[in-house]
Structures are given as C-alpha cells and as structure tokens.
N, CA, C and O atoms as a Maestro MAE file, in Angstrom:
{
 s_m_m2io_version
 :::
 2.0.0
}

f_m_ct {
 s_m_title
 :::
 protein
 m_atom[232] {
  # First column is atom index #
  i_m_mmod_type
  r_m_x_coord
  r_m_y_coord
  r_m_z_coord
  i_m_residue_number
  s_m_chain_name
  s_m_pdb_residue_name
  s_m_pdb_atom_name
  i_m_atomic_number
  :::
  1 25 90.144 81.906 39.357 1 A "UNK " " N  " 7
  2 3 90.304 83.346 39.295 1 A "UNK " " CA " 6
  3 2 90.443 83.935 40.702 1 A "UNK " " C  " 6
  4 15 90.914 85.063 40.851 1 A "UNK " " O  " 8
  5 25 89.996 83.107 41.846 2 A "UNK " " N  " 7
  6 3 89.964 83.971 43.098 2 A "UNK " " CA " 6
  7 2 91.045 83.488 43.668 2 A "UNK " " C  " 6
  8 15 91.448 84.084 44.667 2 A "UNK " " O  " 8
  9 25 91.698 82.446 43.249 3 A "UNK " " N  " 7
  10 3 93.460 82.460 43.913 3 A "UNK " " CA " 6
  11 2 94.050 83.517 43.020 3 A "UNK " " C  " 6
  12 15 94.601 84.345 43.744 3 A "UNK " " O  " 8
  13 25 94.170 83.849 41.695 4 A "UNK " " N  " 7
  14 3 94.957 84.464 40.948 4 A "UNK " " CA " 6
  15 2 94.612 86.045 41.600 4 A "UNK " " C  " 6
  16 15 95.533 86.694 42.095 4 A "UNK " " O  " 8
  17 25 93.593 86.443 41.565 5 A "UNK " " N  " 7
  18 3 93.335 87.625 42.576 5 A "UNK " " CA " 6
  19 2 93.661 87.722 44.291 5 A "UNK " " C  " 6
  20 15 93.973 88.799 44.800 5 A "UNK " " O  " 8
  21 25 93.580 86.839 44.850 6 A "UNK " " N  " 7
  22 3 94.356 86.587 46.055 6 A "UNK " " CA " 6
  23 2 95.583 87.054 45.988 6 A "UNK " " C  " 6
  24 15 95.876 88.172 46.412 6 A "UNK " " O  " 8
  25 25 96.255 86.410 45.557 7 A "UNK " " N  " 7
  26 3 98.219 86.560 45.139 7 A "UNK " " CA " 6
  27 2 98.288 87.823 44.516 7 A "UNK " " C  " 6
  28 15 99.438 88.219 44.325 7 A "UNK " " O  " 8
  29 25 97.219 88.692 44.085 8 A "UNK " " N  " 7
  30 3 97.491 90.462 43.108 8 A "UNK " " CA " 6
  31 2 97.986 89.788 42.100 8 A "UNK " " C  " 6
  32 15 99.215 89.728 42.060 8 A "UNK " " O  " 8
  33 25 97.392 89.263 41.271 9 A "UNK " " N  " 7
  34 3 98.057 89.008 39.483 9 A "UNK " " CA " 6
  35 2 96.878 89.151 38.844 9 A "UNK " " C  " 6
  36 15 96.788 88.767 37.678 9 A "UNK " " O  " 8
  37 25 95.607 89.820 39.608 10 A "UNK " " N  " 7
  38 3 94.502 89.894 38.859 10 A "UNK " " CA " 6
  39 2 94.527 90.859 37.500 10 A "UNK " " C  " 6
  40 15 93.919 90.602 36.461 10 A "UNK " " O  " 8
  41 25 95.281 91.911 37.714 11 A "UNK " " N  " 7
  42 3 95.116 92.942 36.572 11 A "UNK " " CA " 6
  43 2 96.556 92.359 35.829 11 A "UNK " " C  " 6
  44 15 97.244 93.355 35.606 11 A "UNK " " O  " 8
  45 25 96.983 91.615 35.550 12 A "UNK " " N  " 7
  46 3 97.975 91.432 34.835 12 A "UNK " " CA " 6
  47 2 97.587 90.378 33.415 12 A "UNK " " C  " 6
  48 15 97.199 89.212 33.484 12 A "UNK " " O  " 8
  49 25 97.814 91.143 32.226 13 A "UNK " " N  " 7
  50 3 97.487 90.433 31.094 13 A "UNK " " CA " 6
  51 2 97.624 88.453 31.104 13 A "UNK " " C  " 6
  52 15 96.711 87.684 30.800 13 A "UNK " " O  " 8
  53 25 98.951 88.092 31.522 14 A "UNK " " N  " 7
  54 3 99.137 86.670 31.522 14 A "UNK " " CA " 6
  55 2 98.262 85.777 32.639 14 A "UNK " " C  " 6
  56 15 98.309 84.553 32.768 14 A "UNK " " O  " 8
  57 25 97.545 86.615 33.324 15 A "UNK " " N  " 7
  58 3 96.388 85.755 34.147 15 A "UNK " " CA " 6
  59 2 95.230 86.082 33.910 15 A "UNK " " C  " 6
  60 15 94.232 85.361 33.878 15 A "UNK " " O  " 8
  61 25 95.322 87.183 33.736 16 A "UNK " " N  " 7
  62 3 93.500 87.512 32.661 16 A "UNK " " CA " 6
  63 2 93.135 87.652 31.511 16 A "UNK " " C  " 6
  64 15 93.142 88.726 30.910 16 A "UNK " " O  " 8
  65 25 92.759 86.552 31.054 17 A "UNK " " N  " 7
  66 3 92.491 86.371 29.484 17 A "UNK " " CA " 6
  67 2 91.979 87.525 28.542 17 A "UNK " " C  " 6
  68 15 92.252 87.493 27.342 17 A "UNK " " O  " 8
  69 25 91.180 88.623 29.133 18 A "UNK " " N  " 7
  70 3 89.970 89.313 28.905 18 A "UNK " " CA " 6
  71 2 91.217 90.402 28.541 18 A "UNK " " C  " 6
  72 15 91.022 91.030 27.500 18 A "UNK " " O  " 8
  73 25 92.484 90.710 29.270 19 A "UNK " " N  " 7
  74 3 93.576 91.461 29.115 19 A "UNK " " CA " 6
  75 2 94.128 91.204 27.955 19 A "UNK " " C  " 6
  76 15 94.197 92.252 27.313 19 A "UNK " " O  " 8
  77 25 94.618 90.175 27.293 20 A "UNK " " N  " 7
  78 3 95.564 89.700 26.647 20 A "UNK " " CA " 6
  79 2 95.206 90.749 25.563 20 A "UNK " " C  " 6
  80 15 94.344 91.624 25.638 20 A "UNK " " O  " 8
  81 25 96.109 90.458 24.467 21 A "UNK " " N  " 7
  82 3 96.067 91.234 23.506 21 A "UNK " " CA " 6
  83 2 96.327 90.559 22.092 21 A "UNK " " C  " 6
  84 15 97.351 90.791 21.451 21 A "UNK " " O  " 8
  85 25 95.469 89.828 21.717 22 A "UNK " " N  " 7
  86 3 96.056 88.947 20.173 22 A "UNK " " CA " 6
  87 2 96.475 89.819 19.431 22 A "UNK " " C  " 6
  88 15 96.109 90.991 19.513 22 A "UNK " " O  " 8
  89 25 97.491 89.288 18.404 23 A "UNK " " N  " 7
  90 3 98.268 89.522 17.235 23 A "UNK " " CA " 6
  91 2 98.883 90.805 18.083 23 A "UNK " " C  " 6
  92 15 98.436 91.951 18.125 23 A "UNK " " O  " 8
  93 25 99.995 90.282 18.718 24 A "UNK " " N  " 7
  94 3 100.982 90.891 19.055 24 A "UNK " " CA " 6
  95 2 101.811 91.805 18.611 24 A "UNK " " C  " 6
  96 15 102.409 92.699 19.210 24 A "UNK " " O  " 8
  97 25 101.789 91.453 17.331 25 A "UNK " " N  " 7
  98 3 102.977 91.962 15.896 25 A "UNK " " CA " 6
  99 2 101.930 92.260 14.833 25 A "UNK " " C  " 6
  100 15 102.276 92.325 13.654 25 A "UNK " " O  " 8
  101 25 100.842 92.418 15.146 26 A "UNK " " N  " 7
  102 3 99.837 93.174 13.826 26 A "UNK " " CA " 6
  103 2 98.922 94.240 14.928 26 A "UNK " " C  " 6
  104 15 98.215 94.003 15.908 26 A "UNK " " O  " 8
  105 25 99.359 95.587 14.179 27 A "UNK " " N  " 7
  106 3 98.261 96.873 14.746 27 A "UNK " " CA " 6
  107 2 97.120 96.400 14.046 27 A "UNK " " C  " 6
  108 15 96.126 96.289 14.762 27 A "UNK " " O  " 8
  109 25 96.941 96.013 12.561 28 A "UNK " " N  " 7
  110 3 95.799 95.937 11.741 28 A "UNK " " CA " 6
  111 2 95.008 94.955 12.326 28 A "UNK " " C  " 6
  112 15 93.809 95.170 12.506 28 A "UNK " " O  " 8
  113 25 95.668 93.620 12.734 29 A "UNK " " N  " 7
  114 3 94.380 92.938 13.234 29 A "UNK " " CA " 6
  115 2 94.002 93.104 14.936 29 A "UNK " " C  " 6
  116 15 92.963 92.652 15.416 29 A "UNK " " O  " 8
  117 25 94.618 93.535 15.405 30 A "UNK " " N  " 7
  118 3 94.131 93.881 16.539 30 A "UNK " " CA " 6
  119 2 93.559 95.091 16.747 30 A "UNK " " C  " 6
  120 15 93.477 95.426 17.929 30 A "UNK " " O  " 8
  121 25 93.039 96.021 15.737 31 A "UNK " " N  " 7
  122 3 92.089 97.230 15.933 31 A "UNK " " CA " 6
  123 2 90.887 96.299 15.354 31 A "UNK " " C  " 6
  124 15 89.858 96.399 16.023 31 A "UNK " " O  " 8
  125 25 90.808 95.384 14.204 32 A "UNK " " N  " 7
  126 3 89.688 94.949 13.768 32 A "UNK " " CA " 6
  127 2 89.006 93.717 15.032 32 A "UNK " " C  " 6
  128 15 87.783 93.695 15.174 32 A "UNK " " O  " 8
  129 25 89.828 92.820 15.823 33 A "UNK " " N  " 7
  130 3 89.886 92.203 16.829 33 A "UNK " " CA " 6
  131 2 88.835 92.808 17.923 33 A "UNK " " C  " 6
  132 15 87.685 92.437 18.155 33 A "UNK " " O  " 8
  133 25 89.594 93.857 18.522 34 A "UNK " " N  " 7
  134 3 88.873 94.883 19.169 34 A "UNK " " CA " 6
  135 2 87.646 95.158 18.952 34 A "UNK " " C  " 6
  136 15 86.861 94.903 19.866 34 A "UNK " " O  " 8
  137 25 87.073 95.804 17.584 35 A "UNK " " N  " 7
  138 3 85.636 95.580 17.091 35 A "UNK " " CA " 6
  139 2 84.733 94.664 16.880 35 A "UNK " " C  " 6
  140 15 83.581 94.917 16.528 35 A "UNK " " O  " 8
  141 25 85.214 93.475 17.091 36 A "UNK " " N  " 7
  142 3 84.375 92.284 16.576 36 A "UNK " " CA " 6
  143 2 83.420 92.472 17.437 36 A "UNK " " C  " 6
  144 15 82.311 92.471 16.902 36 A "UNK " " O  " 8
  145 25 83.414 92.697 19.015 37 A "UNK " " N  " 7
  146 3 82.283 92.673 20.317 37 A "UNK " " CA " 6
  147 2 81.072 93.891 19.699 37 A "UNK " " C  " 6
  148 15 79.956 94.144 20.152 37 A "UNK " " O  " 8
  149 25 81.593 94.325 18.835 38 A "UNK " " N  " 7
  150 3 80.452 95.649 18.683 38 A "UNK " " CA " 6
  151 2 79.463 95.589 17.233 38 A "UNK " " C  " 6
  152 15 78.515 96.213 16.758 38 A "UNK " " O  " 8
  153 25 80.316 94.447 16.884 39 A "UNK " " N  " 7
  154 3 79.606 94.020 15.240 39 A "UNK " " CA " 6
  155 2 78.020 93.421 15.809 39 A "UNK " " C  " 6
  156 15 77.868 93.008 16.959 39 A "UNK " " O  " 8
  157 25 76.933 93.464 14.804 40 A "UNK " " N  " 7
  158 3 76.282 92.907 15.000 40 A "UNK " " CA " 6
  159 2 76.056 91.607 14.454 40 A "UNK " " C  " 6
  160 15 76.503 91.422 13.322 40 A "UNK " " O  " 8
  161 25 75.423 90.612 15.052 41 A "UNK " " N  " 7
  162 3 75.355 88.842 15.166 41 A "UNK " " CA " 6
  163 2 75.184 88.585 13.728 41 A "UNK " " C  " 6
  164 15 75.876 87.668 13.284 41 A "UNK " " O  " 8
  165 25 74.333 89.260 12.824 42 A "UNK " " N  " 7
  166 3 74.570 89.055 11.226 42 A "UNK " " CA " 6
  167 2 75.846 89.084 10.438 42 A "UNK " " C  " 6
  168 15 76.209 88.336 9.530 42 A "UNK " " O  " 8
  169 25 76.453 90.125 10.993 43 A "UNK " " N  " 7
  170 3 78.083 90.116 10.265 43 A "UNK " " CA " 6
  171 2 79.199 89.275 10.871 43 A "UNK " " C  " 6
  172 15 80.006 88.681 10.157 43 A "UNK " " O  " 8
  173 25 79.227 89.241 12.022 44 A "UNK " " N  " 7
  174 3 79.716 88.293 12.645 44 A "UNK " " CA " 6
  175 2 79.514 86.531 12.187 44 A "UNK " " C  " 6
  176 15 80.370 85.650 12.259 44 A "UNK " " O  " 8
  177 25 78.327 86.436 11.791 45 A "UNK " " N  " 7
  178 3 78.035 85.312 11.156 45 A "UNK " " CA " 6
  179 2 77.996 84.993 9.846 45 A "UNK " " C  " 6
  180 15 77.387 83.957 9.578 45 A "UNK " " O  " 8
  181 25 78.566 85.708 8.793 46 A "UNK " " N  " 7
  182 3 78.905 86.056 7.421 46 A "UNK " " CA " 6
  183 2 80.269 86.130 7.472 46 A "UNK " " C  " 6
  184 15 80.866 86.025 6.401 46 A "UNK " " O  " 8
  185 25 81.022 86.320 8.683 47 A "UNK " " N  " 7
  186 3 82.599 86.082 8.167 47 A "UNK " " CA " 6
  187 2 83.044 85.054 8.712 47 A "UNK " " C  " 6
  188 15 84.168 84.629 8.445 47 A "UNK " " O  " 8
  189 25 82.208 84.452 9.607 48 A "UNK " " N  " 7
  190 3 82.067 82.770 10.189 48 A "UNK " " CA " 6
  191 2 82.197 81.881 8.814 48 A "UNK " " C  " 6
  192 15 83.063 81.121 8.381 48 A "UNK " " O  " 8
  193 25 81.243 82.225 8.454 49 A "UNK " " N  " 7
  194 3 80.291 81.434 6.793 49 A "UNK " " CA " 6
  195 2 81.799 81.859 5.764 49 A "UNK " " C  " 6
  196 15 82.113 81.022 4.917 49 A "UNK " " O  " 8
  197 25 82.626 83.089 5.880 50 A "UNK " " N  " 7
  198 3 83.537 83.390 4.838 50 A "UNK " " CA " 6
  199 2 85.013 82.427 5.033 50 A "UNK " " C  " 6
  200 15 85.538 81.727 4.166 50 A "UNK " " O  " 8
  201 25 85.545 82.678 6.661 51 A "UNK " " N  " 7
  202 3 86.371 81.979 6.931 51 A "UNK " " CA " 6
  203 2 86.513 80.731 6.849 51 A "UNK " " C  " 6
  204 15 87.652 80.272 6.762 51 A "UNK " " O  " 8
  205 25 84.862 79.497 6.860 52 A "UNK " " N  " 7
  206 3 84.731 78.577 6.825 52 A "UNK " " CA " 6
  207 2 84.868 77.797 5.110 52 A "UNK " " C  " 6
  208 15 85.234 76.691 4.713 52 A "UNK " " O  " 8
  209 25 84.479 78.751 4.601 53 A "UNK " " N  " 7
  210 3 84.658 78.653 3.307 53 A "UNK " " CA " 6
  211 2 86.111 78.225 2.388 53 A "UNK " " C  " 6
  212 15 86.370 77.279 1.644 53 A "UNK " " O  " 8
  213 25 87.149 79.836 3.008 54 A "UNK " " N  " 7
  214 3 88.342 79.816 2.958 54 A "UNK " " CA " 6
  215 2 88.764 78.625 2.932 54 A "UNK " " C  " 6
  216 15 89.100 77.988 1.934 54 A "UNK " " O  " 8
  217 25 88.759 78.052 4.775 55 A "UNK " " N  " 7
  218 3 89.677 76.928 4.969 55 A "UNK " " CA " 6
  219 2 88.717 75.547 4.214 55 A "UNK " " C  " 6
  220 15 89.364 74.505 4.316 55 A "UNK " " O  " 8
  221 25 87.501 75.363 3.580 56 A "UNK " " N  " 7
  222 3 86.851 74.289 3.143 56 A "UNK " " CA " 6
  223 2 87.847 74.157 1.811 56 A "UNK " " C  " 6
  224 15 88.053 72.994 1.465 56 A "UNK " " O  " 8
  225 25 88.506 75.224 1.000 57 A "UNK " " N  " 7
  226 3 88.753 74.944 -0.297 57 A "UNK " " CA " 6
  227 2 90.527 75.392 0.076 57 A "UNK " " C  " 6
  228 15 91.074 76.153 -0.722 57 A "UNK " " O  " 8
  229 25 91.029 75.073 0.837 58 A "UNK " " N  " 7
  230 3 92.879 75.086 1.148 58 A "UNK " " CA " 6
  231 2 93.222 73.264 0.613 58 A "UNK " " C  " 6
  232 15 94.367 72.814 0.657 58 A "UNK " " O  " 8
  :::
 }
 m_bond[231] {
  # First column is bond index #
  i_m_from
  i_m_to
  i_m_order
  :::
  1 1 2 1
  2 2 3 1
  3 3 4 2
  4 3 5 1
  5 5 6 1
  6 6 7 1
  7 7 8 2
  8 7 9 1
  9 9 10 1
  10 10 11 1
  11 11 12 2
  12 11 13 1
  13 13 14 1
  14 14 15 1
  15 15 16 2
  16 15 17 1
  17 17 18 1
  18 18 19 1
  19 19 20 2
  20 19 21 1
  21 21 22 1
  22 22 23 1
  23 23 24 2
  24 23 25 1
  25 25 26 1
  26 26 27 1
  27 27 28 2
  28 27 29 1
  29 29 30 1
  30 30 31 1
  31 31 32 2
  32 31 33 1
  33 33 34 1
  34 34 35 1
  35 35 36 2
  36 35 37 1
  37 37 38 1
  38 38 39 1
  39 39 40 2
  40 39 41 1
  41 41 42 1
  42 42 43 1
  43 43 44 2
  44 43 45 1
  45 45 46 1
  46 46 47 1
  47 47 48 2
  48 47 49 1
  49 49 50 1
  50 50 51 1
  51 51 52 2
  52 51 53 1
  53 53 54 1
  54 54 55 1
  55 55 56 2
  56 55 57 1
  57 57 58 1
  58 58 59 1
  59 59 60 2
  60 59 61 1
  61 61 62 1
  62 62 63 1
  63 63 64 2
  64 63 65 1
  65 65 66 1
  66 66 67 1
  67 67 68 2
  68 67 69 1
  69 69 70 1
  70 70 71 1
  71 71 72 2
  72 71 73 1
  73 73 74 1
  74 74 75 1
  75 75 76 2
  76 75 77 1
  77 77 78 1
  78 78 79 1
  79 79 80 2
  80 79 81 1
  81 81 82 1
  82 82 83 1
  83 83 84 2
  84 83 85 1
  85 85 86 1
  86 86 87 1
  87 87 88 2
  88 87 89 1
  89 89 90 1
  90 90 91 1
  91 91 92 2
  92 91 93 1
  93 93 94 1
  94 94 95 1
  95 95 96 2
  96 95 97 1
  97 97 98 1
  98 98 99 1
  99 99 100 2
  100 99 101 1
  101 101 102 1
  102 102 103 1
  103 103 104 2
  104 103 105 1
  105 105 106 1
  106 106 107 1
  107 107 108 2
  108 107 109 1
  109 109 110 1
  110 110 111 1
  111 111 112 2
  112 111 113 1
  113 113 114 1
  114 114 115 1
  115 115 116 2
  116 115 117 1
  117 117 118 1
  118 118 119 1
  119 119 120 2
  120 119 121 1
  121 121 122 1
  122 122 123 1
  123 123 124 2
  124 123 125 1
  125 125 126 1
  126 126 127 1
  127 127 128 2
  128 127 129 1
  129 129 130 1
  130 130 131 1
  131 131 132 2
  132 131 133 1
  133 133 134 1
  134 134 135 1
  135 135 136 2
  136 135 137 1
  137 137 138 1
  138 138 139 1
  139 139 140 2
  140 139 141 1
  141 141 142 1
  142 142 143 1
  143 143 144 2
  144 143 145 1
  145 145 146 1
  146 146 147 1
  147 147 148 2
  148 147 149 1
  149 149 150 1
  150 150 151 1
  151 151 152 2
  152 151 153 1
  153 153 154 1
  154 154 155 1
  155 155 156 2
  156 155 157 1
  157 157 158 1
  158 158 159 1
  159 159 160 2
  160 159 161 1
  161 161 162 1
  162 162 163 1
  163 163 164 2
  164 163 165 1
  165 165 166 1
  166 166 167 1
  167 167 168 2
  168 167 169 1
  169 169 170 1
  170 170 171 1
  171 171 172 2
  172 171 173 1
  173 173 174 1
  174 174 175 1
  175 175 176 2
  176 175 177 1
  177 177 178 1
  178 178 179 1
  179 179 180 2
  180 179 181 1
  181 181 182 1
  182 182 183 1
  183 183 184 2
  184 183 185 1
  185 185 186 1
  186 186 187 1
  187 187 188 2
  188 187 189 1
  189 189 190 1
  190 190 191 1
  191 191 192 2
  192 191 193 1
  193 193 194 1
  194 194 195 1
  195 195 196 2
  196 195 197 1
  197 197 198 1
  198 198 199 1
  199 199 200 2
  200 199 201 1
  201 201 202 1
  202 202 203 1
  203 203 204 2
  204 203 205 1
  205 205 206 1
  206 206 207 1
  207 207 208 2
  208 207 209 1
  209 209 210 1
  210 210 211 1
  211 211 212 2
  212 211 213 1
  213 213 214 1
  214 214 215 1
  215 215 216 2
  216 215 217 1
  217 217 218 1
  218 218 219 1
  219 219 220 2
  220 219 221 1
  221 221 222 1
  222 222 223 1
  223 223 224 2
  224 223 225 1
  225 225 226 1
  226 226 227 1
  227 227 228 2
  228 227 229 1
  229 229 230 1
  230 230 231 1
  231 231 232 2
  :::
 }
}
C-alpha cells in the first residue's frame, strides 16, 4: 500500500480495495452490500447459516 500511495494511485478504486464497488450492474445489491458493516453479528450470521444452506442443497 505505501508504494501504491507513493506513485498517487492511493484514492483510486483499482488500487484500493476498500474503494471498489461490487455488483457493478446491480443498484439493489450494492445498497444492501453497503449495509452489511452496520448489521449486527446475529444477522450477519443467519444469512451466513441461509446462504450456506442454499448452496448445501444446489
């Protein structure tokens, strides 16, 4: 990170991960994306337990 800030590419999405922006082509999941940091560790861990589920029975 302290060469990529050296060279000024620090504030630029493709060198700072923390920038990026998933689901590029979905507004819907990237407003819910956005919220996940503010959920609390119980719900967060109930859609762990849901998603895991999902892909157990594909």
């Amino acid at each position: 990170m302290k060469l990529i800030e050296v060279v000024g590419y620090l504030g630029e999405a493709e060198y700072t991960p923390e920038l990026q922006i998933p689901f590029p082509n979905n507004p819907t999941l990237q407003q819910w994306y956005k919220k996940l940091p503010q959920c609390n560790v119980e719900d967060v861990e109930k859609l762990i337990n849901m998603w895991n589920l999902i892909h157990t029975k594909l």
